[in-house]
C-alpha positions as CSV (number, residue, x, y, z in Angstrom):
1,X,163.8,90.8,87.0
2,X,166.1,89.5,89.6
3,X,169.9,89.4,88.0
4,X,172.3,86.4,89.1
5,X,175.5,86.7,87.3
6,X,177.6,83.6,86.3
7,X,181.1,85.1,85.8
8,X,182.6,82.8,82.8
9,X,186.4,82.6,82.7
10,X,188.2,80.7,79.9
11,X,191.6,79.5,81.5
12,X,194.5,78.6,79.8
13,X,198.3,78.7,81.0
14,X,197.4,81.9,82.6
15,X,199.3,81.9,86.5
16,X,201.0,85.1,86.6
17,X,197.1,86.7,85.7
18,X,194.8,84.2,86.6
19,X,194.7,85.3,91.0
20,X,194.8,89.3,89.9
21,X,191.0,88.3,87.9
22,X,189.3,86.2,90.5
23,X,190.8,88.9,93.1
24,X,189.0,91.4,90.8
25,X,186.3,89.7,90.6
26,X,185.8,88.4,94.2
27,X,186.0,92.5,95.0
28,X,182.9,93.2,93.6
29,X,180.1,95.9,95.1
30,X,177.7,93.4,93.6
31,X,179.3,90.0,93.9
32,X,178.3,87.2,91.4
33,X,175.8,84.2,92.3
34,X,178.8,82.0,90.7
35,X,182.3,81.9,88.9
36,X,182.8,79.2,86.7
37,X,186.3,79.0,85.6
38,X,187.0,76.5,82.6
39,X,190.7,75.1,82.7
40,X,190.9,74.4,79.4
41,X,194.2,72.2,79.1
42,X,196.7,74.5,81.1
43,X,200.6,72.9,81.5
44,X,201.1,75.5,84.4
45,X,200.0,76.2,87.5
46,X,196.6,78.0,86.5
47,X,194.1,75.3,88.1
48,X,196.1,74.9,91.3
49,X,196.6,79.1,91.5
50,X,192.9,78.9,91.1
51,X,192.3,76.6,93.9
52,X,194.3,77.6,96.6
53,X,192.2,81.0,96.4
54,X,189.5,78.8,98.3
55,X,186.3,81.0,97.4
56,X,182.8,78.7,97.7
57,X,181.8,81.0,94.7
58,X,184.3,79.4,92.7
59,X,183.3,76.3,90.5
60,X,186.8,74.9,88.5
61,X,186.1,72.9,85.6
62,X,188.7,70.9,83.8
63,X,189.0,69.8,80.2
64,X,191.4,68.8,77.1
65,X,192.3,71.5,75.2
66,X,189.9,72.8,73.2
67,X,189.9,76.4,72.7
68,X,188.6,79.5,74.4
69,X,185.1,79.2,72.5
70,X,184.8,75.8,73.7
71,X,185.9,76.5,77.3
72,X,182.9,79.4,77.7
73,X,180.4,77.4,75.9
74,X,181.8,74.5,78.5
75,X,181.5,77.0,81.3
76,X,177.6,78.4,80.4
77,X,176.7,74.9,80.1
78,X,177.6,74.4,83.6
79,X,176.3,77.9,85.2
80,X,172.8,78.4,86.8
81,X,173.0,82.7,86.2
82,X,170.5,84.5,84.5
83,X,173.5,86.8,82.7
84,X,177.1,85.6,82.0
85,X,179.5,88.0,82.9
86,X,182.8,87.4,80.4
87,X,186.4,87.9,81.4
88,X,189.4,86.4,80.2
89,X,191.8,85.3,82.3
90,X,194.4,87.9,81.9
91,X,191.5,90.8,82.5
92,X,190.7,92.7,85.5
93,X,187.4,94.3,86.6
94,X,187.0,97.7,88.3
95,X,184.8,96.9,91.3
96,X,182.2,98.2,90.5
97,X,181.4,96.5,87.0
98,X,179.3,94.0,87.9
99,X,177.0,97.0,89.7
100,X,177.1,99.0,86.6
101,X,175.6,96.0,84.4
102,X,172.9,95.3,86.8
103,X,171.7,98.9,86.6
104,X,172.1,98.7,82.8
105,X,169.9,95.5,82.6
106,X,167.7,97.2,84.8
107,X,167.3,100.2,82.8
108,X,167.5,98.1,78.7
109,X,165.5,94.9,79.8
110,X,164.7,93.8,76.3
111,X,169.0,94.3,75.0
112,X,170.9,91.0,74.2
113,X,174.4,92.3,74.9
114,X,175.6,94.9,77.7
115,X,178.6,96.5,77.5
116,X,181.0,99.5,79.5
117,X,183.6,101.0,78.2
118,X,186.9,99.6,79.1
119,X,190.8,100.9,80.0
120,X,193.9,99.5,77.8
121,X,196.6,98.7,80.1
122,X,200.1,97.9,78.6
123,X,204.0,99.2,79.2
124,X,203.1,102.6,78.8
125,X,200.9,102.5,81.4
126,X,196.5,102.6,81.6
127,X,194.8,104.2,78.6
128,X,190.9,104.7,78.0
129,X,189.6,102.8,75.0
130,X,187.8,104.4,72.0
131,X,184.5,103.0,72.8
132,X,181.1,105.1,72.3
133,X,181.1,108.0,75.6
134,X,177.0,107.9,76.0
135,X,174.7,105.6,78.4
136,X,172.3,103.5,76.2
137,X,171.7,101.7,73.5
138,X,173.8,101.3,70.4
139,X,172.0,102.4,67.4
140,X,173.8,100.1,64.8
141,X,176.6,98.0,66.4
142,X,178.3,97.0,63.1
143,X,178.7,100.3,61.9
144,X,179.7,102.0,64.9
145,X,182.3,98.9,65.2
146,X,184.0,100.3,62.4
147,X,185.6,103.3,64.4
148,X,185.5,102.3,67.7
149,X,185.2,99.5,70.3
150,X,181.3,98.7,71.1
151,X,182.1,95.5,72.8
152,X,184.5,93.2,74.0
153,X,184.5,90.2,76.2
154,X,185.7,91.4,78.9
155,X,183.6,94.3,79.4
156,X,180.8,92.2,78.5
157,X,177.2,90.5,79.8
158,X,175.3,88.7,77.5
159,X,171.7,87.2,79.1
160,X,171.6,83.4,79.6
161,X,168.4,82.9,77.1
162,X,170.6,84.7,74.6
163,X,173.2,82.6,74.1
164,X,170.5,79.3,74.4
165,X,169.0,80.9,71.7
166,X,171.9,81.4,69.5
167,X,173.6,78.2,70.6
168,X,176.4,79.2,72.4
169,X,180.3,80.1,70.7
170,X,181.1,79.0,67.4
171,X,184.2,76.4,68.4
């Protein structure tokens, strides 16, 4: 299976975080086929910060206000990837995430949701999260939710068909 990734950013009055995530995103080992950014509503400089970074990868979409569920379903409804690649706009990527999800599609074909584990950054500085420490699949993702992070969006993929099937984010 060949893997195009659609990087889906919900944006919203985020310009003091919005370049630091496209930058981290743009420094990818395995760059994206596409990043479509949804500027859902911002009253700050978000769109135009996202703009003047000038990358033909980038694809900025503007709408009212209408949520973050509504700006990713807004996004995937204008992306051509085979798997969306969440972030939120105030989230950065180690660069080598998007090569780690490729190798984990490549090795769980038939999953609906991939995952990596994921570092908590805040005032007293860059903490690991408490998210399962072993490669593969999650035995039962609801129970295992109960004591730890499985999966967040921004340390997430989920396959195109997937989220056709299910029909996108409840808004």
């Amino acid at each position: 299976m060949s893997v195009k990734f659609s990087v889906i950013i919900p944006l919203y009055n985020k310009e003091a975080e919005i370049e630091r995530t496209l930058r981290s995103v743009l420094a990818q080992s395995v760059l994206p086929h596409e990043i479509v950014v949804v500027d859902d509503g911002s009253t700050d400089n978000s769109a135009a910060i996202v703009e003047s970074i000038g990358s033909p990868l980038i694809k900025l979409i503007r709408q009212a206000n209408a949520g973050e569920c509504a700006a990713r379903n807004t996004a995937m409804s204008n992306a051509e990837g085979t798997h969306y690649a969440l972030v939120d706009a105030d989230d950065a990527w180690k660069p080598n995430f998007l090569e780690e999800m490729k190798a984990l599609i490549e090795e769980f074909p038939e999953c609906g949701l991939y995952c990596s584990a994921f570092d908590i950054i805040n005032t007293d500085g860059r903490h690991p999260s408490n998210s399962p420490t072993q490669r593969g699949v999650v035995g039962n993702f609801f129970e295992e939710s109960m004591t730890r992070y499985v999966a967040i969006p921004s340390a997430s993929v989920i396959p195109a068909e997937v989220m056709a099937r299910v029909g996108g984010f409840p808004e």
